[in-house]
C-alpha positions in Angstrom: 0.0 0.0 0.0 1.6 3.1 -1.2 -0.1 5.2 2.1 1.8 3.1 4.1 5.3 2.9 2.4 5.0 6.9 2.5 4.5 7.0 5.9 7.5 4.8 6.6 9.6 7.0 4.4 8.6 10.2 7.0 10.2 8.3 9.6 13.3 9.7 10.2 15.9 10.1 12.7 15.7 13.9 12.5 11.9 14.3 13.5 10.9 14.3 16.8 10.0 11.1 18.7 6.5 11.8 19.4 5.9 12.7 15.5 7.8 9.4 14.3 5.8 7.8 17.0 2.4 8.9 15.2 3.8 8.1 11.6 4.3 4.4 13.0 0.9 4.3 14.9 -0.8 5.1 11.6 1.5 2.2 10.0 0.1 -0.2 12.9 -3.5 1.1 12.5 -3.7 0.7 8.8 -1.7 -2.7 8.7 -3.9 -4.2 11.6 -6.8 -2.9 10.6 -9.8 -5.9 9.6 -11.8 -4.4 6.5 -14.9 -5.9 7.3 -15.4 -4.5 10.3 -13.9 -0.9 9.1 -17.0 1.1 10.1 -17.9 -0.7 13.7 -14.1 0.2 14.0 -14.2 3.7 13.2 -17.5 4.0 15.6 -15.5 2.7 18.0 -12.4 4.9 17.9 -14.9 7.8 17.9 -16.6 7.3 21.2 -13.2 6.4 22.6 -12.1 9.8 21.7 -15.6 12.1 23.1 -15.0 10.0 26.4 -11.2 10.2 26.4 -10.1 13.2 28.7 -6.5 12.6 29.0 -4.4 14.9 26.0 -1.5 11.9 25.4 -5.0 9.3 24.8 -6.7 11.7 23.0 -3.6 12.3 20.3 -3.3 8.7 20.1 -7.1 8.4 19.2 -7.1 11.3 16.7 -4.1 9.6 15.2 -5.7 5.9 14.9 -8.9 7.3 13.8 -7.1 9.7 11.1 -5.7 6.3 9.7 -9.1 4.5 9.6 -10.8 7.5 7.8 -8.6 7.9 5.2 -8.3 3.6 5.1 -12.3 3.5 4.9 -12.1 6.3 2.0 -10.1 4.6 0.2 -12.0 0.7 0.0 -15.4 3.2 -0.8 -13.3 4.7 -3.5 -11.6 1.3 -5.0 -14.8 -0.5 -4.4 -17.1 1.9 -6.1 -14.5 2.5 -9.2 
């Protein structure tokens, strides 16, 4: 998957860890990621996020739920070409 050989390639030794660290949890999300249950996922993520009051959680929601968006956009997109 080309999203996720990009985000590999952002990896780098000159960002700082917390950014590299959300590069690789979008790598995890969109590798890990079971297709046929994409939307209960997504559902999920984003009622772990309006409950979610700690800032570190949150950020790690936004960043997992950013992956399954774009991931869910894009079997709507290939499935519907």
């Amino acid at each position: 998957m080309q999203r996720i050989s990009f985000l590999r390639q952002q990896i780098t030794s000159n960002n700082k860890p917390a950014l590299n660290k959300m590069f690789q949890l979008q790598i995890d999300m969109l590798t890990s990621a079971d297709l046929s249950k994409l939307d209960k996922l997504i559902e999920w993520k984003k009622k772990e996020v309006r409950g979610c009051v700690d800032a570190h959680e949150s950020e790690r929601l936004f960043t997992e739920l950013e992956a399954l968006e774009w991931l869910h956009r894009q079997v709507k997109r290939i499935g519907s070409g």
